[in-house]
N, C-alpha and C positions, 0 to 999 in steps of 0.2 A: 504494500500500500504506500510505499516513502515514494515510488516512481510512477509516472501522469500514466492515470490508465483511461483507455475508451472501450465505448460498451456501447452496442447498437442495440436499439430498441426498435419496439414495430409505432408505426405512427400514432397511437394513440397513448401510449406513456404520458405521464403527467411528472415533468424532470422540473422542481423547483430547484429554485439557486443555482442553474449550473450554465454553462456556457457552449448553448446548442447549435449544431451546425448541420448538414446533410453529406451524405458521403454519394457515392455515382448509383447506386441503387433506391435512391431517394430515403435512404432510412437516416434517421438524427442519430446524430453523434454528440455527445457532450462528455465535456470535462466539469465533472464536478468538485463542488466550491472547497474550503481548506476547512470548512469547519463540518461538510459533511462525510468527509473521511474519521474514521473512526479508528484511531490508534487501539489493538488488543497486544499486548508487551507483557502479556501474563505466564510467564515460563516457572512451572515447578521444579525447584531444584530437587536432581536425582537423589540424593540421600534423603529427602522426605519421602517421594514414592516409595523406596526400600522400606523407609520404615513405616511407612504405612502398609504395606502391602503384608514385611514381617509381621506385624502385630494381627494384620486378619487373619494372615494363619495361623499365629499360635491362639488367640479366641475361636476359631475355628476346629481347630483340634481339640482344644481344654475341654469346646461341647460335642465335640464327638466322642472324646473319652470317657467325660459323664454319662454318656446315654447308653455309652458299651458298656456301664459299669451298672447301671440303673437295667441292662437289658440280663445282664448275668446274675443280678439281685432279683428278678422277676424269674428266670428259667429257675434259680435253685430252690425260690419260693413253689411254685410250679410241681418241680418233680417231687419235694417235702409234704405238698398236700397231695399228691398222688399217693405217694407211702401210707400218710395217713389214713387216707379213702380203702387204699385194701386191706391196712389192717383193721381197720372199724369194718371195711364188708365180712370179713373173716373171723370179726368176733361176732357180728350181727350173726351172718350164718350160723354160728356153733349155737351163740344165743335162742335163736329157730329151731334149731335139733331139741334142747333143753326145752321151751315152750311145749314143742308138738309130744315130746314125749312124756312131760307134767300131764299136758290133757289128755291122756290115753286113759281109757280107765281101769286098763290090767294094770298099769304102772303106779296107778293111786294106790288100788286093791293092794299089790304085792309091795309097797311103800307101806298103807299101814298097818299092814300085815307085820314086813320082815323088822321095819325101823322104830317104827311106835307102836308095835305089841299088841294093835288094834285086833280084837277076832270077830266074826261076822255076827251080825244081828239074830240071826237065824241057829244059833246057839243055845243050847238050853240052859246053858251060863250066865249069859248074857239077857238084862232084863231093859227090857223096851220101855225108854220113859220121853213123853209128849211135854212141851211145857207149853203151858197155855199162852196164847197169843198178846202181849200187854204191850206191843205197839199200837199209840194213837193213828185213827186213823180220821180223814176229812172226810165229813158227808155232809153236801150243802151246807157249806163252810162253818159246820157247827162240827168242836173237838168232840168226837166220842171215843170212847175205849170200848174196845172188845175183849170180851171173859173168853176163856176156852169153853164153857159149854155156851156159848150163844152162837146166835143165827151168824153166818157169812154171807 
């Protein structure tokens, strides 16, 4: 821009301040004015770029590293509740064997049979006792008690 430049325009350009003339193809020519040249003198010295350029990469990596580090905290968390999931599936299962074989009714029978010395009712040992019913019970919202010998 320090050296007179020319620049053709098509005839309808609107060239304030400059000093317009036509060239052999009828198009205008002008030199423009000194104040609408615009001096840009703005040069970054290279050892700013470097160190700008260093400093994006080491923030650049700092959070790459944190998120590799955040991404190996989340896999170890990951495979920890995996362990935990089969050992709790593996106690739940046993837990199920235990359940289903409580509710068996040989196993009650032969429980209080072998372990608590229970003998069957059907014994002629053993005497058959009823206790009468003395939970309240709600009938049209008035409290009654039931006797063992009264109506059900």
């Amino acid at each position: 821009m320090k050296t007179q430049m020319k620049f053709g325009v098509s005839h309808g350009a609107d060239l304030p301040d400059a000093d317009v003339s036509t060239n052999d193809d009828n198009r205008q020519i002008f030199k423009a004015c000194e104040n609408a040249i615009q001096k840009v003198d703005f040069k970054v010295p290279v050892w700013f770029a470097v160190v700008v350029v260093a400093i994006t990469c080491v923030i650049m990596l700092a959070q790459y590293s944190s998120r590799l580090t955040a991404i190996s905290q989340i896999d170890a968390a990951i495979v920890q509740t995996m362990e935990e999931r089969g050992r709790v599936d593996r106690e739940m299962s046993l837990l199920q064997a235990d359940f289903d074989k409580a509710c068996d009714s040989s196993y009650i029978c032969y429980y209080a049979a072998q372990k608590l010395g229970m003998k069957r009712a059907v014994d002629d040992l053993v005497i058959q006792i009823s206790a009468p019913d003395t939970r309240p019970v709600q009938l049209d919202k008035n409290l009654v008690m039931l006797s063992a010998s009264g109506n059900h």
